[in-house]
C-alpha positions in Angstrom: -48.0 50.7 46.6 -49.1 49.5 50.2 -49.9 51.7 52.5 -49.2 50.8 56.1 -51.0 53.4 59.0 -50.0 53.2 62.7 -52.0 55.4 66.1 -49.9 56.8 68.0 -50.4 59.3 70.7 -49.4 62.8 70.6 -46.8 62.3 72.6 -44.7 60.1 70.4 -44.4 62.6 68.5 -43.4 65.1 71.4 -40.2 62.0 72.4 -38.2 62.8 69.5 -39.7 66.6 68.7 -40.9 66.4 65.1 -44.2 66.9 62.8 -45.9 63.6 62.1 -44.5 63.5 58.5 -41.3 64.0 60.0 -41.5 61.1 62.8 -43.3 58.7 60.1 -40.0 59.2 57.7 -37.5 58.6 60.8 -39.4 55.5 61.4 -38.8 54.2 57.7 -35.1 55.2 57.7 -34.4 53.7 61.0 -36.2 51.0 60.3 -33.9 50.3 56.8 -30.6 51.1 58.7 -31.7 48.4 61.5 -32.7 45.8 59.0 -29.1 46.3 57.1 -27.1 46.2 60.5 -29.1 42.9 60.3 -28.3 41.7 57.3 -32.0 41.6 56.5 -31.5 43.7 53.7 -28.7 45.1 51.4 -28.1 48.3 51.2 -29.6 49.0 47.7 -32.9 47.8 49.3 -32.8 49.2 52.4 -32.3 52.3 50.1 -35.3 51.7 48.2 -37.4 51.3 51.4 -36.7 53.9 52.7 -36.8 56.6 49.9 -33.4 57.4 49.5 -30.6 57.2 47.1 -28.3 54.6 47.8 -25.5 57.6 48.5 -28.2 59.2 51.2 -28.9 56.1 52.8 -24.7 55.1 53.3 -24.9 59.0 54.3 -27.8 57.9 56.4 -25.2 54.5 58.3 -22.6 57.1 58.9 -24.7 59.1 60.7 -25.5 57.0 62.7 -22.6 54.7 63.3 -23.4 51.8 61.4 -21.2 50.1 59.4 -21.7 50.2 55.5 -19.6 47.2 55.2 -21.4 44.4 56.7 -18.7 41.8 56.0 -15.7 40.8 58.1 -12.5 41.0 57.7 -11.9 37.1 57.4 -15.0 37.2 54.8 -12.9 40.0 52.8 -10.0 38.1 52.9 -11.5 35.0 51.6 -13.4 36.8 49.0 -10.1 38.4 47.8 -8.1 35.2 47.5 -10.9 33.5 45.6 -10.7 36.4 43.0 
């Protein structure tokens, strides 16, 4: 496993008022959600990345307002008739 290590200040902490292992772990799960909202990842990856079950991390989009379905509808359609 890599292990990736950034300095912050104290205060970066303070911005969003939690313990360092607490900020580091919001920083990997927002990370993941941006990167699906993307399309950089799927979900099952972003999942993995982040260190959650694929049912927390869809928990994890609803939260915060993103959707789990990245297609649209003309894409769902399309898929549908080609089934």
């Amino acid at each position: 496993m890599a292990l990736i290590t950034y300095d912050l200040s104290p205060s970066a902490f303070s911005a969003l008022r939690l313990s360092p292992p607490e900020f580091a772990r919001e920083m990997r799960v927002a990370a993941c959600v941006q990167w699906y909202a993307q399309g950089q990842v799927s979900q099952e990856k972003a999942a993995e990345i982040a260190g959650l079950s694929r049912v927390e991390f869809l928990e994890e989009l609803f939260r915060r307002r993103v959707p789990a379905v990245q297609a649209t509808l003309e894409e769902l359609i399309e898929e549908m008739e080609h089934e």
